[in-house]
C-alpha positions in Angstrom: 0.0 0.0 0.0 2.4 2.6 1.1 4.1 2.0 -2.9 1.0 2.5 -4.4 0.8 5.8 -2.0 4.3 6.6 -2.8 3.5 6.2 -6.6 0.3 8.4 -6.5 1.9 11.0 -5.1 5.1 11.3 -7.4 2.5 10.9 -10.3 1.0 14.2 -9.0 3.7 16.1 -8.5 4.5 15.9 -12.5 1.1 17.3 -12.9 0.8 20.8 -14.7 -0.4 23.1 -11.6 -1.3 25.4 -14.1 -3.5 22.9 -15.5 -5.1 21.7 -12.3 -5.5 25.3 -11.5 -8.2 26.2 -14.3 -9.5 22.5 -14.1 -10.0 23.0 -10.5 -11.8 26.4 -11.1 -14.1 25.0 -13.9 -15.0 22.6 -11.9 -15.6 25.2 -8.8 -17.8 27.3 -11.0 -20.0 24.4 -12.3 -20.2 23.5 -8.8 -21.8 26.9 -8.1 -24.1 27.6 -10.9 -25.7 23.7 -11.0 -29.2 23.9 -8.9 -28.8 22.5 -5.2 -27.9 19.6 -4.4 -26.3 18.5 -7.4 -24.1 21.4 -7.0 -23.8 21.1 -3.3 -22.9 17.2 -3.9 -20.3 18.5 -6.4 -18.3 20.8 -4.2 -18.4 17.5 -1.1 -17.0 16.0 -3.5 -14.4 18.1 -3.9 -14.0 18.5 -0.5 -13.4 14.8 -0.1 -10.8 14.6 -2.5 -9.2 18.1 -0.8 -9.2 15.8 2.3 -7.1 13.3 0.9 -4.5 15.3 -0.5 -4.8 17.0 3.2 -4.2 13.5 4.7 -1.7 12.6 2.7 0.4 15.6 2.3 -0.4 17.1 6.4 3.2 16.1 8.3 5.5 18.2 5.3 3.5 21.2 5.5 4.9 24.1 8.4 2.0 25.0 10.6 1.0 28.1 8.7 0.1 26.3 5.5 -2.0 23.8 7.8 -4.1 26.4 8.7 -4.7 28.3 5.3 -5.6 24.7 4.2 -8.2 23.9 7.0 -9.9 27.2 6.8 -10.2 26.6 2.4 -11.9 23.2 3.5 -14.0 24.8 6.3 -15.2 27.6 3.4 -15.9 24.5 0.4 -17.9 22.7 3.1 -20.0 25.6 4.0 -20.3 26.9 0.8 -21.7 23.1 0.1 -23.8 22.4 3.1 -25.5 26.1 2.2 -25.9 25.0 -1.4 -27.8 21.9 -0.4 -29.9 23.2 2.3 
């Protein structure tokens, strides 16, 4: 498992952040203008997959970077949860 892990996470560090920046965003904005809970259900997903690269990437990053990285998740799951209901 922790090869597979390793192998993921060298497989995204290649990736264009450039790319994943404006693929990230597009995806954000449809998030946003798609009624309700298909919308809300868009950006929890999101969410979840923010919370995996949290996971994974929490004991490199210094203390400050935690915190910007908490609050962005605290903001996509609001924005969700007030989407949805």
């Amino acid at each position: 498992m922790q090869r597979t892990q390793s192998t993921m996470l060298a497989r995204l560090a290649r990736v264009n952040p450039t790319a994943v920046f404006l693929a990230t965003l597009a995806f954000v904005l449809v998030a946003l203008f798609a009624p309700g809970i298909v919308g809300g259900a868009m950006l929890l997903a999101l969410a979840l997959g923010l919370v995996a690269l949290l996971v994974r990437t929490w004991p490199v990053q210094p203390p400050a970077t935690r915190v910007v990285r908490l609050l962005m998740l605290v903001l996509l799951i609001t924005a969700a949860l007030v989407k949805i209901f």
